[in-house]
Phi, psi and omega in degrees: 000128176295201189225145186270333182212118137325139068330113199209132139285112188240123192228148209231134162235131178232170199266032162275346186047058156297283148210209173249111185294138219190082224231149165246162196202134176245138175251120179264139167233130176268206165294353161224174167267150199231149206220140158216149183246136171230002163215170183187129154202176154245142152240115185322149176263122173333124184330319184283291185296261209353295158276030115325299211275325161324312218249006210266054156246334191243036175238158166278212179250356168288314173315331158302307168265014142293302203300322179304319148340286173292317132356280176324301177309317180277345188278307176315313163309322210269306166325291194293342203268297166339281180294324170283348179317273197297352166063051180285118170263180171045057195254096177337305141233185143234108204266113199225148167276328236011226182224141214259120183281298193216151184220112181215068152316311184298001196228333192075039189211136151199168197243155145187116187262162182125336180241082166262173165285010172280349204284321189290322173294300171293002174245343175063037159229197175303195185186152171200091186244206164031091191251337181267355177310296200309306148010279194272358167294335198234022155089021170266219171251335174078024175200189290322148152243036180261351203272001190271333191269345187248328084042244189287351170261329192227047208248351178276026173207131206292322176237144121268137154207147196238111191261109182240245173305347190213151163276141173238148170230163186208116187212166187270164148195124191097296195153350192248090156342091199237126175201144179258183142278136177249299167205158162311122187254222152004291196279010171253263200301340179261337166326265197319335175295334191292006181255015175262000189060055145260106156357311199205165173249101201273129211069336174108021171342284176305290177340316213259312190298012178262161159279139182282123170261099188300325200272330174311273178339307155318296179290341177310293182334335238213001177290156157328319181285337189291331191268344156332147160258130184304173341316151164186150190225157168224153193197153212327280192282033140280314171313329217270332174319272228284299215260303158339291171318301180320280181318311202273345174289355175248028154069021178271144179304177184289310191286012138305286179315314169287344156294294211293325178295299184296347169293311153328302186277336157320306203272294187316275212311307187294334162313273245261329179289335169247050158257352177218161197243150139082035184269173194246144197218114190233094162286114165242211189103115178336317220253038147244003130304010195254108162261331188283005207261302195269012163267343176291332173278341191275324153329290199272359188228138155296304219308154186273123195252135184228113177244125198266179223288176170311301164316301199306287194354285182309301182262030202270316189272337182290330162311296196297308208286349151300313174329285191304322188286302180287026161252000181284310206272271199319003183050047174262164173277141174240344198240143172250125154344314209251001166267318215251346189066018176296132173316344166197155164315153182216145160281082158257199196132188173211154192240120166259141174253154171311145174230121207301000000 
């Protein structure tokens, strides 16, 4: 019979390269699940992975299982460093997503390095990773998988959405869990801020001090992918196709190009927030410190915009993909069909046990 509470590390690299997200967390299940984070941090990534990990698109795939290698070796430091930091015990797992190298569902194919089976031996616990393979083995997108988490952790808001590198929403319809990519976040605007030598555009400052250049904007509007029916998902080279290209052919200063990007992702978000009236809209995520990002959304929607304590913001898929690590050690489904388009619900993941 399983056990009702967990102690879990849940750990997030996401393709925004914030860092490595990293929250220990005990999970209860009542008549619902019950969630508490009792650490929480991120660690920035060193300047060489950072542009490793930038750059991991453009390796083949023998070039990929080196890096992966190193790449482990290093989520493992980060790992270990964590729990003695935090002087963590009795901890059950460790639930790592790693960082996704190539995501081509449409190909059968996605990476994410960092969950080789040495990770259990070098962190010296369970180990519960590679959470999208199993997935895109079974005809889905291998993404999101965060809505199984929102589902059951968060299921009292009408929306989740999160905006880090990408926006993803998550919702009920019909009776059935549904969740997308909605558009490229992050991983569009701090490309373009770094030519100002910034990290970020803070508060969405720069942003606000631009003129929107409307034929950009058309065509952002007007890409291919916006006209898609879910499932669908998105990733680094789609952006570096579609979007990237786009932007540099009309030569705009920066704060143009981030007013005119951000008005974008306003107008995509509010398509999708206003498909139901009078909703409750439960925003985490790096881009809601975009504060003008969210008065262009609150522009464009009636809808209850809800950004919850800091803590949730930040660490809410690193938070989930623990989840997802304990309902795989419980054999439970983590991946939902009707989000991923998979032939069926699954428990995926893959489980290394510690080795006494």
């Amino acid at each position: 019979m399983a056990k009702n509470k967990y102690n879990v590390v849940g750990v997030m690299s996401g393709t925004s390269l914030d860092g490595i997200d990293l929250v220990y967390v005990t999970f209860e299940k009542g008549k619902q699940w019950e969630f508490d984070i009792v650490k929480a941090e991120t660690v920035a990534y060193p300047k060489h992975w950072e542009e490793h990990l930038r750059g991991l698109v453009s390796n083949s795939l023998k070039e990929l299982k080196v890096i992966d290698v190193e790449y482990t070796k290093y989520l493992a430091e980060v790992i270990r460093n964590f729990i003695l930091k935090h002087d963590l015990k009795n901890i059950d797992a460790v639930c790592s997503h790693g960082h996704t190298a190539l995501h081509q569902p449409e190909n059968k194919l996605t990476y994410q390095i960092g969950n080789l089976p040495e990770l259990a031996k070098l962190c010296d616990q369970n180990v519960v990773c590679d959470f999208r393979i199993q997935d895109v083995e079974y005809g889905g997108q291998g993404a999101p998988l965060v809505p199984i988490g929102d589902k059951l952790l968060f299921g009292g808001y009408d929306f989740c959405l999160n905006l880090g590198g990408f926006a993803n929403i998550s919702t009920d319809i019909e009776e059935q869990r549904i969740a997308y990519d909605i558009c490229p976040v992050n991983i569009v605007l701090n490309h373009y801020v770094k030519h100002l030598g910034l990290a970020y555009d803070d508060s969405g400052k720069i942003a606000a001090s631009g003129i929107v250049h409307k034929e950009l904007l058309s065509q952002l509007n007007d890409l291919g992918f916006y006209k898609e029916s879910y499932p669908k998902s998105l990733g680094l080279e789609w952006v570096k196709t579609n979007v990237f290209p786009l932007i540099d052919h009309f030569k705009l200063v920066t704060q143009d190009i981030l007013k005119t990007f951000v008005e974008h992702i306003a107008a995509q978000l509010a398509t999708e927030i206003n498909k139901k009236e009078a909703a409750s809209v439960y925003i985490t995520g790096g881009g809601v410190y975009n504060v003008y990002l969210i008065e262009r959304l609150k522009h464009y929607t009636k809808n209850t915009i809800i950004i919850p304590e800091n803590t949730i913001v930040e660490f809410k898929e690193a938070l989930i993909f623990g989840f997802l690590g304990v309902l795989k050690l419980r054999d439970e489904n983590n991946c939902l069909s009707s989000v991923t388009g998979a032939i069926n619900d699954h428990s995926s993941g893959k489980i290394y046990l510690q080795q006494k």
